[in-house]
C-alpha positions in Angstrom: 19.7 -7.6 18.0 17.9 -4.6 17.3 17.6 -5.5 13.4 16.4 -8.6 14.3 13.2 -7.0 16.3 12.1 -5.6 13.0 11.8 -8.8 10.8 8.9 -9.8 9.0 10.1 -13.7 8.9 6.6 -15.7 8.0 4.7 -13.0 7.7 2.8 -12.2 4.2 2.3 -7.8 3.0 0.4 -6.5 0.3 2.0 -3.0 -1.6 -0.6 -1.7 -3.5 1.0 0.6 -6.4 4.4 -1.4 -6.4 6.3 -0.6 -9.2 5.9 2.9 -8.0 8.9 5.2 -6.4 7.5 4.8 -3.1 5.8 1.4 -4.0 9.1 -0.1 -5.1 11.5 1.2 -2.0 8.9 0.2 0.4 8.1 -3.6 -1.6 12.3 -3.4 -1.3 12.3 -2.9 2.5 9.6 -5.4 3.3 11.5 -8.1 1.5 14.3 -7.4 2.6 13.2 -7.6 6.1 12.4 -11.2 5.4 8.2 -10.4 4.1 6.4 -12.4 1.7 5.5 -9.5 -0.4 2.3 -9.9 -2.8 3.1 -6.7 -5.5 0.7 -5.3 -7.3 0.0 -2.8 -10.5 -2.1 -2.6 -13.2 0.2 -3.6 -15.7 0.4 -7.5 -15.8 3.7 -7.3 -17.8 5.7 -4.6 -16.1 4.6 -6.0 -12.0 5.6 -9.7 -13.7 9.2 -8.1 -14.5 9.3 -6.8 -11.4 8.6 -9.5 -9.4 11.1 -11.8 -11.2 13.9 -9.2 -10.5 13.0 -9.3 -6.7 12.8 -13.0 -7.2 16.5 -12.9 -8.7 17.3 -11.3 -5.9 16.0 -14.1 -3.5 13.1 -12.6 -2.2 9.9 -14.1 -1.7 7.2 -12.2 -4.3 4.0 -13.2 -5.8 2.4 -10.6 -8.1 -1.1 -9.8 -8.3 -2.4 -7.9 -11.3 -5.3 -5.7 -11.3 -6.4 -2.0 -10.6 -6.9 -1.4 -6.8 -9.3 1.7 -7.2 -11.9 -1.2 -8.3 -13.9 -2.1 -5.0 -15.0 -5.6 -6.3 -11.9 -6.1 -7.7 -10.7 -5.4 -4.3 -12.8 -7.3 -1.9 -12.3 -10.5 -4.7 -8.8 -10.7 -3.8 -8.8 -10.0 -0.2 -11.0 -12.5 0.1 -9.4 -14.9 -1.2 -6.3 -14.7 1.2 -6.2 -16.8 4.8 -3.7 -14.2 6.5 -2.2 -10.9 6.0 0.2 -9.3 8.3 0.9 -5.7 6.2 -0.8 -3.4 4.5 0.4 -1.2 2.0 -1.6 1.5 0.8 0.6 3.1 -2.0 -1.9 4.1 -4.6 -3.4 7.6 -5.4 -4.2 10.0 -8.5 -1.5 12.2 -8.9 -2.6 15.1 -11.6 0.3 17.4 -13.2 -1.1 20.9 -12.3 -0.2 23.6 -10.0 -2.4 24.2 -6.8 -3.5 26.9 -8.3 -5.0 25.0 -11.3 -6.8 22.1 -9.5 -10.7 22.2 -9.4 -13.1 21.0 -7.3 -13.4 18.3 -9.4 -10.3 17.2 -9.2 -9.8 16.9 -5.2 -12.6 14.9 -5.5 -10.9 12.4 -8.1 -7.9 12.9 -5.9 -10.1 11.9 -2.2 -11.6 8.7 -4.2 -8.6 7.6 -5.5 -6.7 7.7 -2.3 -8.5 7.8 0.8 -11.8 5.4 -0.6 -9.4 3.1 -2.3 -7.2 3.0 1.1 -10.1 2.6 2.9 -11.8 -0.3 0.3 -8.6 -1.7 1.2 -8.6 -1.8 4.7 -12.1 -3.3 4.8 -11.8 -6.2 1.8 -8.4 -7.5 4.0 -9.6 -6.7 7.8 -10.4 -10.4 7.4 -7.2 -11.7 6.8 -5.6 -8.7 9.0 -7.7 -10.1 11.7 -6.6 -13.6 10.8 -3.2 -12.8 11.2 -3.8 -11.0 14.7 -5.2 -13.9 15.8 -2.6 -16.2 15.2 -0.2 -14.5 16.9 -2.5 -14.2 20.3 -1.6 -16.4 22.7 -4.0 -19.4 23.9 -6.2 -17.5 26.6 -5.9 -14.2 25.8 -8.1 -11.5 24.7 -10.3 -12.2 21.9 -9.0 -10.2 19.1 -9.4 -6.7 18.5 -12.1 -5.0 16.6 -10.3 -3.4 14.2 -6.4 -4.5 13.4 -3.6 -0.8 14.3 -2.2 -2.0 10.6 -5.6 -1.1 8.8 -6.6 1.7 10.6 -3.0 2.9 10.3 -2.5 2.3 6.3 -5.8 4.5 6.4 -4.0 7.3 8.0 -1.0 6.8 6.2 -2.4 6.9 2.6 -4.7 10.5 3.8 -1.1 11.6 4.4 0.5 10.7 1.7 2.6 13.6 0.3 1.9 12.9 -3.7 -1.3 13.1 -3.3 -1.8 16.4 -5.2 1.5 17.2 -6.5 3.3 14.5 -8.9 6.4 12.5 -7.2 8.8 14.5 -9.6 7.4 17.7 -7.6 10.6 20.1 -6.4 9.5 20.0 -2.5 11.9 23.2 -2.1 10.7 26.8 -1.3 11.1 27.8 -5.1 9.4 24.8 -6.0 6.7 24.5 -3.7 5.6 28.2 -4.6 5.7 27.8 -8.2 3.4 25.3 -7.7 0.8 27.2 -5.8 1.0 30.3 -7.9 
């Protein structure tokens, strides 16, 4: 019963940075809860694989191809889609240097990468995030929200995100977390 209040049955999510650690357990998870899941990467090839072994699996996956740090790119394909229900915002710059070794420079490429592409995000799909609200609002009630929880959320989520600095083979231990600040 409980399972069942978590699934994703008809409903259509976007993972930005698929292929990824995170990308791939959470792409997993939303098919598995019953998602369309639309994956997507830079690398035509690699995302096509990818989405034929989640096919294989009996998942329903449609791969879309292209770099989401570019804004047109970005507001193209959102565009382009009648409903979406989730949000993933899995992708970020994620430079091999200590703390001590990152510039100015590089938070910056680091901020752009993550929090304006996560934010791009949010604001080429609140169309199709607002399309799916609305569909599930009753006849009669309240006209629908300004702003959808799931994009505002997926903002928050990606200025979070805990590879944002360090790379995801980072040793998040004591020992580890000081070598990389010293």
């Amino acid at each position: 019963m409980t399972q069942d209040l978590f699934r994703l049955d008809g409903k259509t999510a976007f993972v930005s940075g698929s292929r990824g650690h995170l990308g791939a357990a959470m792409t997993r998870a939303l098919c598995a809860a019953g998602a369309h899941v639309i994956v997507n990467g830079r690398d035509a090839a690699a995302l096509d694989g990818f989405a034929a072994d989640l096919k294989a699996q009996g998942f329903s996956v449609e791969a879309a191809a292209f770099d989401a740090h570019d804004v047109p790119t970005l507001h193209s394909f959102f565009g382009g889609l009648k409903r979406l229900d989730v949000l993933v915002n899995n992708v970020g710059l994620m430079l091999g240097k200590s703390f001590a070794a990152l510039t100015a420079a590089d938070f910056a490429a680091t901020y752009a990468a993550t929090v304006t592409s996560a934010f791009e995000s949010a604001r080429a799909a609140l169309p199709a995030l607002r399309a799916a609200v609305a569909a599930c609002a009753p006849v009669g009630s309240n006209p629908v929200p300004a702003a959808p929880a799931s994009s505002l959320a997926s903002v928050r989520l990606s200025i979070l995100h805990p590879h944002m600095i360090f790379p995801a083979t980072t040793d998040f231990s004591l020992p580890g977390i000081l070598a990389q600040i010293s």
